[in-house]
C-alpha positions in Angstrom: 0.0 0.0 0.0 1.6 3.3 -1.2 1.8 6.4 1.9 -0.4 9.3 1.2 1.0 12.6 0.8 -0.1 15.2 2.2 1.1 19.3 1.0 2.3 21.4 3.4 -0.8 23.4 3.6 -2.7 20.6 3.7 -0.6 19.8 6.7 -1.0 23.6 8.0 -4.8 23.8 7.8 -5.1 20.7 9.8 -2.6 21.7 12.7 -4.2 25.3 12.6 -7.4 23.3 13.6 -6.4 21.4 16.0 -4.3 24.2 17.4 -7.9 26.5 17.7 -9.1 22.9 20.0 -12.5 23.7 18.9 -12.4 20.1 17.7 -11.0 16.8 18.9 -8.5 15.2 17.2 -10.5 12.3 16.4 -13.4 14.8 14.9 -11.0 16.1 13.1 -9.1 12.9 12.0 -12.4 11.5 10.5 -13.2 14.9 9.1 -10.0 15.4 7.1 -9.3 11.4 6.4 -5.8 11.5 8.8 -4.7 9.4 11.3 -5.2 10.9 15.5 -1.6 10.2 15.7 -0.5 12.6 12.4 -2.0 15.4 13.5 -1.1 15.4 16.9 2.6 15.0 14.6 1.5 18.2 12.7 0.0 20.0 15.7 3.3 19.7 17.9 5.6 20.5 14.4 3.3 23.8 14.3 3.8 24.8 17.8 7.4 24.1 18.2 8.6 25.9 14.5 6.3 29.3 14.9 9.0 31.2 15.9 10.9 30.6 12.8 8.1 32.3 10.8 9.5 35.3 12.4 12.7 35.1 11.7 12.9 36.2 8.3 16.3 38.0 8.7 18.6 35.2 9.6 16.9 32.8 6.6 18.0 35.7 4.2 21.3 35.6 5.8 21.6 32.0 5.7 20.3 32.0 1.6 23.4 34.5 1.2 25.5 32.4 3.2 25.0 29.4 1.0 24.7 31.1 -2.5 28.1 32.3 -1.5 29.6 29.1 -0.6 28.4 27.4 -3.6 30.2 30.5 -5.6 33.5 29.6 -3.7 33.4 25.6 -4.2 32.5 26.5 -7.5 35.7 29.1 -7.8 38.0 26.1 -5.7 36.9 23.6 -8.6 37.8 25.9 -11.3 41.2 26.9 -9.5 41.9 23.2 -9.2 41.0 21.9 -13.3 43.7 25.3 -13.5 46.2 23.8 -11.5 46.0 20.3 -13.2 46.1 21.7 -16.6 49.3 24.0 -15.6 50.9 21.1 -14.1 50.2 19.1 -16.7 51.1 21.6 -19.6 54.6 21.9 -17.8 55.7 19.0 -16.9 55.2 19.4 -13.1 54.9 16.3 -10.8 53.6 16.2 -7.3 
């Protein structure tokens, strides 16, 4: 039997619901065809990542970060073919 998969704001609407309490989880589990257990998953996910919804600063910081590190291993690889083609080109050995 193949898993569902569920999108992320699938997943968000039904932790946002259970988050409100206004329901049970079971109501809601028979409601939205998921398992007690998932959304209780989903639900605890929600509450313990919120902050990060507020922390748009440091994810554009770390976005730099990386696209700047990916621009320097990408520099380092082309240094490197440079290297093996000059000590190649010259007779150069290790």
């Amino acid at each position: 039997m193949k898993r569902k998969r569920f999108s992320k704001e699938f997943k968000a609407k039904v932790a946002l619901e259970a988050l409100k309490g206004q329901r049970t989880a079971v109501e809601l589990a028979q409601e939205f065809g998921v398992h007690v257990n998932q959304i209780n998953l989903w639900k605890k996910q929600l509450v313990e990542n919120a902050a990060e919804l507020f922390d748009r600063r440091e994810a554009k910081k770390e976005k730099k970060r990386e696209k700047e590190r990916e621009r320097l291993y990408q520099k380092v690889g082309q240094l490197q073919v440079e290297v093996d083609w000059l000590k190649k080109t010259t007779g150069y050995l290790d």
